[in-house]
C-alpha positions as CSV (number, residue, x, y, z in Angstrom):
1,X,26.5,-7.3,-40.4
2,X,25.7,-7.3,-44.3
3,X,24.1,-4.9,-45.6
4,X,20.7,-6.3,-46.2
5,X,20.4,-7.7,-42.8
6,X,21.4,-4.0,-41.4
7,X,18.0,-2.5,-43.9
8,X,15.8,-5.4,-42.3
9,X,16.7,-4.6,-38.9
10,X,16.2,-1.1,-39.7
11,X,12.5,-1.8,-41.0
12,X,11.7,-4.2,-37.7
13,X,12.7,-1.6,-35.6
14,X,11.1,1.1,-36.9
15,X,7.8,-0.7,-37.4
16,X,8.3,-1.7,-33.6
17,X,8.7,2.4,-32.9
18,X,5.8,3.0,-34.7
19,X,3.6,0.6,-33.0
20,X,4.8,1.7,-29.5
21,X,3.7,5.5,-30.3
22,X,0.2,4.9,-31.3
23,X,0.2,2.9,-28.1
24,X,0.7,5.6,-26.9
25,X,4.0,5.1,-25.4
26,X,7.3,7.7,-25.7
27,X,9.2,6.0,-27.6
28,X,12.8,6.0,-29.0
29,X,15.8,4.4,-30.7
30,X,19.7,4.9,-29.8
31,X,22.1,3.1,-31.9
32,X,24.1,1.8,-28.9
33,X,24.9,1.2,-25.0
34,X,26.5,4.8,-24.5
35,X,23.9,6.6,-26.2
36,X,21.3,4.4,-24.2
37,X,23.1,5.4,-20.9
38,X,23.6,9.2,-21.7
39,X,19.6,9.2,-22.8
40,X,18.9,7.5,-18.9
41,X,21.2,9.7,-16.8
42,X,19.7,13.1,-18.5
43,X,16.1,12.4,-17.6
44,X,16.8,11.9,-13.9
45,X,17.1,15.1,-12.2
46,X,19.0,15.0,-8.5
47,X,16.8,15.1,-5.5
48,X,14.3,12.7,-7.2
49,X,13.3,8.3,-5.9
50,X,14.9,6.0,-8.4
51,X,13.8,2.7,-8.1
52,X,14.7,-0.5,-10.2
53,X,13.9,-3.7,-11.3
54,X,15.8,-6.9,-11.3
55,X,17.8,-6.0,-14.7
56,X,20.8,-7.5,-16.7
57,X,20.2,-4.9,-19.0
58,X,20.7,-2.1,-16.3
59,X,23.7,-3.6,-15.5
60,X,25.4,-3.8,-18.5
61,X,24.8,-0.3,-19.3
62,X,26.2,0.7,-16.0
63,X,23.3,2.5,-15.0
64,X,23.3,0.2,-11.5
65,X,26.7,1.8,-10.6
66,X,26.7,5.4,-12.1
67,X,23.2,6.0,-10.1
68,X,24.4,4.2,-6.5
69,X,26.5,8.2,-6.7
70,X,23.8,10.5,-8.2
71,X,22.2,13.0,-5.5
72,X,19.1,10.9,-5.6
73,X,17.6,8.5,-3.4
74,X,18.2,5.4,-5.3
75,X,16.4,1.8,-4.5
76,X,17.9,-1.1,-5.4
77,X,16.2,-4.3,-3.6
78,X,18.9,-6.7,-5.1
79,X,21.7,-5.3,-4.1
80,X,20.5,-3.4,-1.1
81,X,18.2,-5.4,1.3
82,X,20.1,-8.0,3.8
83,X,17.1,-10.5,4.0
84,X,14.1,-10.8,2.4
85,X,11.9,-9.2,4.9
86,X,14.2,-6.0,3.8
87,X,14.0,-6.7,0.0
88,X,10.2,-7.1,0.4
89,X,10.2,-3.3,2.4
90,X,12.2,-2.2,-0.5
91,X,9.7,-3.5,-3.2
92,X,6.7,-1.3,-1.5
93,X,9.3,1.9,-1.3
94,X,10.3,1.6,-5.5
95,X,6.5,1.6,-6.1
96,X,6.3,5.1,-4.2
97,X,9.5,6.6,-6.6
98,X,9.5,9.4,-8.4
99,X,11.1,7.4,-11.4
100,X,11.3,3.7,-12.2
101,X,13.9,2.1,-14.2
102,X,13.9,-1.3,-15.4
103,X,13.7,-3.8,-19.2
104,X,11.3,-5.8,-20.2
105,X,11.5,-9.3,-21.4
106,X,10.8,-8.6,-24.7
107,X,8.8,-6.0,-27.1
108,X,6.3,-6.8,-30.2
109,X,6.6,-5.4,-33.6
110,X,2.7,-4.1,-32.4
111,X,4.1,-2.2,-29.8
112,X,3.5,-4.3,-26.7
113,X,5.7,-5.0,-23.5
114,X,5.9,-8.6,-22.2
115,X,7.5,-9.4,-18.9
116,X,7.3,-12.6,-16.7
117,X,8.1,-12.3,-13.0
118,X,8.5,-14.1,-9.9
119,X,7.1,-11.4,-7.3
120,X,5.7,-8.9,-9.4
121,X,7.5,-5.6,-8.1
122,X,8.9,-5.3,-11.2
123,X,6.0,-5.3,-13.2
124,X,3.6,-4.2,-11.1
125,X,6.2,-0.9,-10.3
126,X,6.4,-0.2,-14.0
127,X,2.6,0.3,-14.6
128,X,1.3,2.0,-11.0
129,X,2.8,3.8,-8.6
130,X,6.1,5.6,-9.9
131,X,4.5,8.1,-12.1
132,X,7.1,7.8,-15.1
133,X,9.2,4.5,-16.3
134,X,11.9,3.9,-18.3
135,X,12.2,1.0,-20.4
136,X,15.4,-0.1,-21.7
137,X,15.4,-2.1,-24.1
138,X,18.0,-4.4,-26.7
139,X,16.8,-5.1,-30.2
140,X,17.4,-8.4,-29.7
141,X,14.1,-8.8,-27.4
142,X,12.2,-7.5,-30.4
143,X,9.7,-9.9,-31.6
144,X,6.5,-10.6,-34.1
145,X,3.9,-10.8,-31.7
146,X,3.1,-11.7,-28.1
147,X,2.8,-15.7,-28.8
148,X,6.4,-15.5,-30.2
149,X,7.3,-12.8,-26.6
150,X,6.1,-16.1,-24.6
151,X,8.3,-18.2,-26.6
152,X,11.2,-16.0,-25.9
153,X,11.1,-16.2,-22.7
154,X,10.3,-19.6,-21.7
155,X,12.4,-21.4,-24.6
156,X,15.4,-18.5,-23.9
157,X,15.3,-16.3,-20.9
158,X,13.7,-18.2,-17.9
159,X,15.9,-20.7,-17.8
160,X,18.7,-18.4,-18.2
161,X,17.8,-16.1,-15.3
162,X,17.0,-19.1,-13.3
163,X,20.5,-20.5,-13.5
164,X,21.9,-16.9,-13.3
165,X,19.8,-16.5,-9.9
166,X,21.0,-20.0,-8.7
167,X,17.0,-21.4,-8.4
168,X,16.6,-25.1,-7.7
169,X,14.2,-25.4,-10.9
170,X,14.0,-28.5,-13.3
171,X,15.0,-26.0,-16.1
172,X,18.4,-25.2,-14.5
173,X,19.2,-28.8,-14.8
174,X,17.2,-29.1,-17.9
175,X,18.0,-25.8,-20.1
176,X,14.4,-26.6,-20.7
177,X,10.9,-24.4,-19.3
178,X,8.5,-26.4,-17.9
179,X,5.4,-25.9,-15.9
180,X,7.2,-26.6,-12.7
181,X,5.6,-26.7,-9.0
182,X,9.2,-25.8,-7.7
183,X,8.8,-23.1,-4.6
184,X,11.7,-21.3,-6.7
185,X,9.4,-20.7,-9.7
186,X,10.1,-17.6,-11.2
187,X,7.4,-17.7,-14.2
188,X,4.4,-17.0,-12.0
189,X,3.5,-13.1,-13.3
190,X,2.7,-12.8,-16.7
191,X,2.4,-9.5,-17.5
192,X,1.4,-7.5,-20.9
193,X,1.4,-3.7,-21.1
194,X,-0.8,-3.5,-24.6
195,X,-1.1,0.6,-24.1
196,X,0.2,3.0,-22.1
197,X,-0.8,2.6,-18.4
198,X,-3.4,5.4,-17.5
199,X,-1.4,7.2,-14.9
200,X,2.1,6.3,-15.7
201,X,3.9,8.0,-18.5
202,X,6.4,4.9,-20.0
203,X,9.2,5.8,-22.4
204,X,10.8,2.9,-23.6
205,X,14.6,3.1,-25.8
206,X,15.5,0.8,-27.7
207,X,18.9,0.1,-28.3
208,X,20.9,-1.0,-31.2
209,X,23.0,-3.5,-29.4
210,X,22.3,-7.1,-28.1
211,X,21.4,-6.2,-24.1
212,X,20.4,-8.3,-21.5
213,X,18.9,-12.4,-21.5
């Protein structure tokens, strides 16, 4: 990276830090995937709930794997439930965990967190119930403001978690996001957390490396 695009992501990240604080949000940068993971693992103490949300992210920090053997209880509806009658059981039981872990689809330079979501558990998990979430977060899902956080993720990451998740959606044969009727929708929650959530304390971390879609 040259040198001056290094100072400007500098200055978008910190304005982004900034914003997220007088949001009220915790709020903090790591320069990359290990610090990220390191930052994670020391804020959940053994014996607590972990849940999580559907996350690349997650994954590619492995945070999925490295909690499956912490001395937690640790709730992961993906990978854990057999059918969806156990997945739905396992949605409810991450919204009663002591800690929830999960991204977000993308973060403005004015502080806000944009998600989209098929269900709502993830969403709905980071702003009531658990009573603390972590947000994990690439700089790459920073943006200007929340019209250009839409943009994102229907011109970049719907369609990409769509084909990832194997939907039968017209943007999985398209590459493009359209208002579809498909029963496999996954754009049907949209979601903006503009402050911190009343009675969830929300750290998010950014992370100086290109995570998740």
């Amino acid at each position: 990276m040259e040198q001056w695009e290094q100072w400007f992501k500098e200055k978008q990240i910190q304005r982004t830090i900034h914003a997220l604080k007088k949001n009220r949000f915790e709020a903090l940068f790591v320069p990359d995937a290990k610090a990220a993971f390191e930052e994670v693992m020391k804020r959940i103490p053994d014996g607590v709930t972990v849940g999580i949300g559907g996350s690349v992210t997650l994954v590619q920090l492995g945070l999925t794997e490295a909690l499956s053997k912490r001395k937690i209880q640790f709730i992961w509806p993906q990978q854990q439930a057999k059918n969806d009658e156990e997945r739905l059981d396992l949605f409810r039981k991450s919204f009663a965990s002591d800690i929830f872990i999960t991204s977000t689809n993308a973060v403005t330079e004015s502080g806000k967190l944009f998600n989209v979501d098929a269900t709502g558990n993830r969403v709905g998990a980071m702003f009531i119930g658990p009573p603390k979430t972590i947000v994990v977060c690439g700089v790459n899902k920073i943006v200007k403001d929340l019209d250009s956080a839409e943009k994102r993720v229907r011109e970049w990451t719907a369609p990409q978690n769509a084909k990832r998740l194997g939907k039968k959606t017209p943007c999985v044969e398209t590459g493009i996001c359209e208002d579809c009727h498909s029963p496999d929708r996954i754009c049907n929650i949209y979601v903006t957390l503009a402050k911190k959530p009343a009675r969830t304390d929300v750290v998010v971390i950014l992370v100086g490396e290109h995570l998740g879609i």
